[in-house]
C-alpha positions in Angstrom: 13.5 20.7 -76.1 12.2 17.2 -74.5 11.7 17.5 -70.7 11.9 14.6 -68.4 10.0 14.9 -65.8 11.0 13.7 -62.1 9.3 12.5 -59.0 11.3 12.7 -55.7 10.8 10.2 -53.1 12.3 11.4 -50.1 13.2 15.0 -49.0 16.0 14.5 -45.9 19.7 16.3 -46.5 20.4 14.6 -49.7 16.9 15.3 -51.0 16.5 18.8 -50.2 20.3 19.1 -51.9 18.7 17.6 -55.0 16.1 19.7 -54.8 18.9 23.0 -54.7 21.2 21.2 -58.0 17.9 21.2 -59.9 17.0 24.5 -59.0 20.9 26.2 -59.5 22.2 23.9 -62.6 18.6 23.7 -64.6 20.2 25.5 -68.0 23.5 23.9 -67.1 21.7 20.4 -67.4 19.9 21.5 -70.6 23.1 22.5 -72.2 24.3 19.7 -71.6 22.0 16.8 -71.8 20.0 18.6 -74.7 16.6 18.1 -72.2 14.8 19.7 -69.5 14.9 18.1 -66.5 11.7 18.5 -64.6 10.7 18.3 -60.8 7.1 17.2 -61.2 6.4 15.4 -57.7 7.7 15.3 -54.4 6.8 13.7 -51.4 8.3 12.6 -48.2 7.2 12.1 -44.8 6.2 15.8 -43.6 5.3 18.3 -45.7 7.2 21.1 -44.1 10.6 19.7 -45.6 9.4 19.7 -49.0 7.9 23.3 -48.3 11.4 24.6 -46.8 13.4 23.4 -49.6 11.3 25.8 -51.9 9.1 22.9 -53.8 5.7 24.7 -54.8 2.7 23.2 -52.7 1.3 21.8 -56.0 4.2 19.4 -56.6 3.2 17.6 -53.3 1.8 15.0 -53.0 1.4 12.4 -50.2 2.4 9.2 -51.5 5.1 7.7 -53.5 2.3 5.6 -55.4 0.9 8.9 -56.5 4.6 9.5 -58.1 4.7 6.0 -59.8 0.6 6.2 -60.8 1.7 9.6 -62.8 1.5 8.7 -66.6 3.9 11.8 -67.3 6.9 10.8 -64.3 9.8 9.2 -66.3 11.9 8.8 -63.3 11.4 8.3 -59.9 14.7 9.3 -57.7 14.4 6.9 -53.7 16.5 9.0 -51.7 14.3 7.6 -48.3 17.3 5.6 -47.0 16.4 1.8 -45.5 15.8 -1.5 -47.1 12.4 -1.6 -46.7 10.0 1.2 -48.0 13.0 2.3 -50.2 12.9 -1.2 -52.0 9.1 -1.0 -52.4 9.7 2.3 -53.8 12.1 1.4 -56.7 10.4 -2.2 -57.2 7.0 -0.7 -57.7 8.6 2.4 -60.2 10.3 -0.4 -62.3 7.5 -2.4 -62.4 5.3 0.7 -63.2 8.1 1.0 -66.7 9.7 4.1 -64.9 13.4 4.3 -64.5 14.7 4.7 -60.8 17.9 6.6 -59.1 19.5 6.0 -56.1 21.6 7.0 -53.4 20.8 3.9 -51.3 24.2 2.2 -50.3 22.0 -0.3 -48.0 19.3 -0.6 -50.6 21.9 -1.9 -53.8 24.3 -3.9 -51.5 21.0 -5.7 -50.4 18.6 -5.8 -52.7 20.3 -4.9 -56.2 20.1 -8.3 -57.6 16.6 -8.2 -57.7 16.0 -4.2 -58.5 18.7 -5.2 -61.5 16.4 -8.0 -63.0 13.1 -6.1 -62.5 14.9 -2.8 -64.3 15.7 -5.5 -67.1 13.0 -7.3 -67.6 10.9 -4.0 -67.9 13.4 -2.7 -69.9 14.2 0.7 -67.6 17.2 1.3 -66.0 18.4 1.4 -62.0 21.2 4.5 -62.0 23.0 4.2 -57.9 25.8 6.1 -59.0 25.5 8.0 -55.8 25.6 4.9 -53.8 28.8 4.1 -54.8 32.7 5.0 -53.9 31.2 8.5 -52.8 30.1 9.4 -56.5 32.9 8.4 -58.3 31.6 7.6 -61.7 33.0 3.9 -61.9 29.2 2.2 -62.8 29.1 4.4 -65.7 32.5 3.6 -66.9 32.2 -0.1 -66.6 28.6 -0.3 -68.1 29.4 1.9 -71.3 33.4 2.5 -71.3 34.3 -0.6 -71.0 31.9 -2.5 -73.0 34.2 -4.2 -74.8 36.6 -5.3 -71.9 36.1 -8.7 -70.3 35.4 -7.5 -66.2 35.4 -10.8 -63.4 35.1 -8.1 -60.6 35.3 -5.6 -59.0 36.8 -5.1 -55.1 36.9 -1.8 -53.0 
């Protein structure tokens, strides 16, 4: 079975809840993706978060460049919060050819024009289902349910 390996940036509330989903629903995400989903890297702004939410010391590390520099990462989940650092985040992992998730309402309604080219034109993918309508899954519906249905907008 393929794994796909996963680099956290950010381990706050919704990061250390991450961190319990992976740990509780790892066959449940195997059975049903047909992969293994990997936490490879973490890092956040103190180390005794990352440590509470039961990551292993040797999944630490103390920059997010040392998740996006890591040939093996495939994805790179921002859940930092902000504009700022959370944008460099994402921008630098889809430059890097990695794809990105977010939970960063601020981050897409501000920025997502240009995360949206730079996931294109490296050809990886920004997934903010989280951001949006409290995880309802409308993104995924419009991108790939509705391909075929002509969409001018969308309101809420």
């Amino acid at each position: 079975m393929k794994t796909i390996k996963l680099g956290l940036v950010g381990c706050g509330t919704v990061g250390t809840g991450l961190i319990e989903i992976l740990k509780t629903h790892t066959k449940d995400f195997a059975n049903k993706l047909g992969v293994s989903l990997e936490l490879a890297k973490v890092t956040s702004r103190t180390k005794e978060r990352i440590l509470a939410a039961g990551v292993s010391e040797d999944k630490i590390c103390f920059s997010y460049k040392d998740i996006i520099d890591d040939p093996e990462i495939d994805i790179v989940v921002e859940l930092i919060g902000g504009t700022t650092a959370a944008y460099d985040v994402c921008m630098d992992a889809l430059n890097a050819g990695k794809h990105v998730v977010t939970a960063n309402k601020a981050l897409v309604s501000t920025k997502g024009k240009e995360l949206f080219h730079a996931a294109e034109a490296n050809q990886t993918e920004i997934a903010f289902e989280a951001s949006v309508g409290g995880g309802i899954p409308i993104i995924e519906t419009l991108k790939h349910s509705l391909t075929g249905k002509k969409k001018k907008k969308v309101v809420g």
